[in-house]
C-alpha positions as CSV (number, residue, x, y, z in Angstrom):
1,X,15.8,23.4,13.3
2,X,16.2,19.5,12.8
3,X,19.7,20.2,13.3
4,X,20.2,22.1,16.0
5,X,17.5,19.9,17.5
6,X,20.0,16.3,17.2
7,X,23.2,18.6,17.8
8,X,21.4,19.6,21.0
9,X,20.2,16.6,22.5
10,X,22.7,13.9,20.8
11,X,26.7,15.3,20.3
12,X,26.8,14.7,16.9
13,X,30.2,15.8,17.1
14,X,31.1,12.0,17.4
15,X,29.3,10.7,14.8
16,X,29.7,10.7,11.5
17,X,26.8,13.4,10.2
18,X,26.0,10.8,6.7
19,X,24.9,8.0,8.6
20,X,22.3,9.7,11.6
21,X,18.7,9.4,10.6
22,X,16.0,11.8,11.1
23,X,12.7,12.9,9.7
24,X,14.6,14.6,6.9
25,X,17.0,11.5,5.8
26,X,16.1,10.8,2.2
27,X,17.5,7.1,1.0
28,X,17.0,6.9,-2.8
29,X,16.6,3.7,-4.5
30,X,17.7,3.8,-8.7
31,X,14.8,3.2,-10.6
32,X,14.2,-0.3,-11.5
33,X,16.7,-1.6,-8.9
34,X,15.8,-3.8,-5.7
35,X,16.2,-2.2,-2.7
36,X,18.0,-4.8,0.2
37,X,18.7,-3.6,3.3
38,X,21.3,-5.0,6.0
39,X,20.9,-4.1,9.5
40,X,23.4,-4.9,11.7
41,X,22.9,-5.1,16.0
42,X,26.6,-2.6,16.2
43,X,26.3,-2.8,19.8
44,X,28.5,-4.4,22.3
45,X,30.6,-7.3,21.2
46,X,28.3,-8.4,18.7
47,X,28.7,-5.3,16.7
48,X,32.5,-5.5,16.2
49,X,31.8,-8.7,14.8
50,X,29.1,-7.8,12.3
51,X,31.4,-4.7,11.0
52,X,34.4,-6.9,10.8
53,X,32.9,-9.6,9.0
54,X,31.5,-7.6,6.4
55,X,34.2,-5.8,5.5
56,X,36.3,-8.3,5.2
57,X,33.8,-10.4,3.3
58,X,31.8,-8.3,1.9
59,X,32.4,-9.2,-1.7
60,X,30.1,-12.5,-0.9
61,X,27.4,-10.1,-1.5
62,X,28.6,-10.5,-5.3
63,X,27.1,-13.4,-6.1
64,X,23.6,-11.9,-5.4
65,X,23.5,-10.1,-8.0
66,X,24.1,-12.8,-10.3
67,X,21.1,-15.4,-9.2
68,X,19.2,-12.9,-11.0
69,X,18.1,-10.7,-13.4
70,X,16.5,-8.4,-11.1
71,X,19.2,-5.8,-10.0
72,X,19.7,-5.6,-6.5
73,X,20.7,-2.0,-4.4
74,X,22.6,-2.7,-0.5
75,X,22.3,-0.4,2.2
76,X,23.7,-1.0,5.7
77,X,21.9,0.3,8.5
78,X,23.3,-0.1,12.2
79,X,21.1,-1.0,15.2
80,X,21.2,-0.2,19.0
81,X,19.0,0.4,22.1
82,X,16.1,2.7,21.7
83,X,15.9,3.5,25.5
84,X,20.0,3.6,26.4
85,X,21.7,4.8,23.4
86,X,22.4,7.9,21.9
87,X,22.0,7.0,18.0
88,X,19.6,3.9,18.2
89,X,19.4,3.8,14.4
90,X,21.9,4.8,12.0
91,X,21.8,4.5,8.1
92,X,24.4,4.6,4.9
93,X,23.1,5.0,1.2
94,X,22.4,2.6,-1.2
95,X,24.8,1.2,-3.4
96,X,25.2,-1.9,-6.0
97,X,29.2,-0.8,-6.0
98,X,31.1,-2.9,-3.2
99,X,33.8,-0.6,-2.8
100,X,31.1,2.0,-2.0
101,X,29.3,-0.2,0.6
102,X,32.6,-0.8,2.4
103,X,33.1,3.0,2.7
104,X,29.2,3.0,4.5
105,X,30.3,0.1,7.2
106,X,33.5,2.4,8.2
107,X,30.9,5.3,9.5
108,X,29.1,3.7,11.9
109,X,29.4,4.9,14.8
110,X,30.0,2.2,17.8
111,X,28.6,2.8,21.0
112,X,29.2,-0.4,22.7
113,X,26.3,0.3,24.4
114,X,22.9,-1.8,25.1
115,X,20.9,-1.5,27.9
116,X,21.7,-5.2,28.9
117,X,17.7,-6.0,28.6
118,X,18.5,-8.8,26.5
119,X,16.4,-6.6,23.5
120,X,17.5,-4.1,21.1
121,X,15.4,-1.7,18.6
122,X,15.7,-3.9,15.3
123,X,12.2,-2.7,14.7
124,X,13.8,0.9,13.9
125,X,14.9,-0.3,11.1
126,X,11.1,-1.5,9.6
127,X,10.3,2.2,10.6
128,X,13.1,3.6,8.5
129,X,12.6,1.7,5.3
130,X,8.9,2.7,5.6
131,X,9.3,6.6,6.1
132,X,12.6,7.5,4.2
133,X,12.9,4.7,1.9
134,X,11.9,6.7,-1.7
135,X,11.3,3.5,-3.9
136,X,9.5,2.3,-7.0
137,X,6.4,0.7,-4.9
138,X,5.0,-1.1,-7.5
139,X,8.3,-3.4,-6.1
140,X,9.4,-5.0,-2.8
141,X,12.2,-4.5,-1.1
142,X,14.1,-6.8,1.6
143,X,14.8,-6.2,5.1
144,X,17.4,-8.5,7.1
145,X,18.2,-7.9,10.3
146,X,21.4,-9.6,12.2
147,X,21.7,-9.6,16.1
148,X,22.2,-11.7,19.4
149,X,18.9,-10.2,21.3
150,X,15.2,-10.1,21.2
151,X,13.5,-7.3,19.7
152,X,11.5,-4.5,22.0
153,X,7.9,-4.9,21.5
154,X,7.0,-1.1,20.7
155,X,8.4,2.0,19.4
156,X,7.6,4.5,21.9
157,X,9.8,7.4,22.6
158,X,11.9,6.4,19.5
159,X,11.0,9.3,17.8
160,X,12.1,12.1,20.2
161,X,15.7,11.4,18.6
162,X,14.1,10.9,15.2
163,X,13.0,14.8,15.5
164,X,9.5,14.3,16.0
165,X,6.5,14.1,18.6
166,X,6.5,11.1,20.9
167,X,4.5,8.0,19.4
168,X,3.8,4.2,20.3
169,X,2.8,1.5,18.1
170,X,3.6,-2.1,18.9
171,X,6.7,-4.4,16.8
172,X,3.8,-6.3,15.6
173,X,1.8,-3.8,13.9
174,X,4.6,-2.2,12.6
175,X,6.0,-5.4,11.1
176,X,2.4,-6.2,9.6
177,X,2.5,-2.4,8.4
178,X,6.3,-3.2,6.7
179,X,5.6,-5.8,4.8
180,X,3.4,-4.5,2.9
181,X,6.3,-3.2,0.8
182,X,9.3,-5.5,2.4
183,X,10.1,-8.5,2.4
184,X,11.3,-8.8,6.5
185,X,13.5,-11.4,7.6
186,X,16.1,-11.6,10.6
187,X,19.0,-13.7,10.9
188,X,19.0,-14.2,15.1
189,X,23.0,-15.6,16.2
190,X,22.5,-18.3,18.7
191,X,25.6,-16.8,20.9
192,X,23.6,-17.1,24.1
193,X,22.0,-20.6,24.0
194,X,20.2,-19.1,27.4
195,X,17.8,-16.8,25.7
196,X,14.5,-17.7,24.7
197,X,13.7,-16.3,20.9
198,X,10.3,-17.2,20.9
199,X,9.2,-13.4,20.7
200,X,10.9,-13.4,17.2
201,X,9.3,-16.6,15.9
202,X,5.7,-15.0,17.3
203,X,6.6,-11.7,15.2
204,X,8.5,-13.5,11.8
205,X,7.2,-16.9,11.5
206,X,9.6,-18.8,9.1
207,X,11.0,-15.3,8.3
208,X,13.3,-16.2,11.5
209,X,16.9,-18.0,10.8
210,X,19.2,-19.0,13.4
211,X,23.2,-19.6,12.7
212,X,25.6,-20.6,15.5
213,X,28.6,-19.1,13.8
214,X,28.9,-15.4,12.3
215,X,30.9,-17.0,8.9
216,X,27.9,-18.5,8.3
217,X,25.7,-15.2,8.1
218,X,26.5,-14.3,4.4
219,X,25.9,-17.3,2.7
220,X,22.4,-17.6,4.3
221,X,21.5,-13.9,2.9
222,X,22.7,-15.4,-0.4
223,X,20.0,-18.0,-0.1
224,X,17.6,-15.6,1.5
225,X,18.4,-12.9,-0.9
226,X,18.1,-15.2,-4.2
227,X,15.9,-16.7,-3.5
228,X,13.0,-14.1,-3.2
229,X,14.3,-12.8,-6.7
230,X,14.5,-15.5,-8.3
231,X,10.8,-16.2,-7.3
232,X,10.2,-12.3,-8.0
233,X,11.6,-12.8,-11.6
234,X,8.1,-15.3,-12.1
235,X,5.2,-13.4,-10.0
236,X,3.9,-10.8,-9.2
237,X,5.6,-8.2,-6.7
238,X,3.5,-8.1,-3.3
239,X,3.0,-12.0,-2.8
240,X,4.6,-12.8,0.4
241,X,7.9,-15.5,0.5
242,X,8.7,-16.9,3.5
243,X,11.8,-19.3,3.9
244,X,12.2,-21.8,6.6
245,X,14.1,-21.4,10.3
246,X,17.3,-22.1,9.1
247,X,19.9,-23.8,11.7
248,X,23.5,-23.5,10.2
């Protein structure tokens, strides 16, 4: 019935059926690994960018699992427009083998779409990792998020596409809700030096980094990344990191 009812209202004839999320997506983390996932805004310019760059660079996500003797698990996740587009949140599994992850960022489906409301649904995402995210919780997993816009302040009708009954809860209480198990953090790219990000740094605090140039994304979720295990190797899991606002 979950089928028929995405078939129905969202073509999935053009995307690829491994990445679209619904109440039934199960993402499995190995026991004993650290679960990281790397949301990317995929939609208008922005998201060519994001794809491009990590495939072509994606073996900078090497080094993280060296800073540390915790093991770290990637999943990419790809982020659009709750309200204009037809897959607002699509997902790939996890993976600690590069060539795997690489396979993941070629099935994203790219609308190109956006609503042009200067927000899109990174918030999805926190929602995701919460509900089908199986996980060892006595650990804490990281959440970055990578995009141009601001993020929309609730999660109404979101879950009509997820297969479910309408609901609402606001970014904020979601967020709060997220990291009680994840670490959140989101790298915003200052590509429109016009839009005021002072909704994120209400919401994230100094869990907000800034970068004016997309080759500078990967080395800061080195430092992001290694950071927290590095501190995770020495306390206790569920005490909260937060970095600083990073301007590269």
């Amino acid at each position: 019935m979950q089928n028929n009812f995405i078939n129905r209202i969202y073509n999935i004839d053009k995307i690829n059926k491994e990445v679209v999320v619904s109440k039934e997506s199960v993402y499995k983390v190995k026991a004993d690994y650290i679960p990281i996932i790397i949301g990317l805004d995929i939609t208008s310019i922005i998201g060519n960018k994001l794809i491009t760059l990590f495939k072509e660079s994606i073996s900078g996500l090497q080094s993280i699992t060296e800073c540390s003797e915790l093991k770290p698990t990637f999943a990419f996740a790809g982020i659009g427009d709750q309200y204009y587009d037809r897959y607002p949140i699509q997902m790939g599994q996890f993976s600690d083998n590069l060539i795997n992850l690489h396979s993941w960022l070629t099935k994203f489906y790219l609308e190109n779409g956006g609503g042009g409301n200067l927000h899109e649904s990174y918030q999805l995402l926190w929602y995701i990792a919460m509900n089908n995210v199986k996980m060892d919780k006595s650990k804490k997993g990281i959440i970055i998020t990578i995009g141009d816009e601001n993020v929309h302040s609730t999660l109404d009708k979101f879950n009509l596409y997820y297969g479910g009954d309408s609901i609402a809860v606001t970014a904020k209480d979601l967020l709060k809700f997220t990291r009680t198990q994840w670490y959140v953090h989101h790298i915003h790219l200052m590509d429109n030096p016009h839009l005021d990000i002072s909704k994120w740094g209400r919401l994230l605090g100094d869990d907000l980094h800034t970068v004016l140039n997309v080759n500078k994304i990967i080395p800061l979720i080195q430092t992001i990344v290694c950071k927290i295990l590095v501190e995770e190797k020495t306390i206790n899991f569920g005490i909260n990191i937060s970095g600083k606002i990073t301007m590269l």
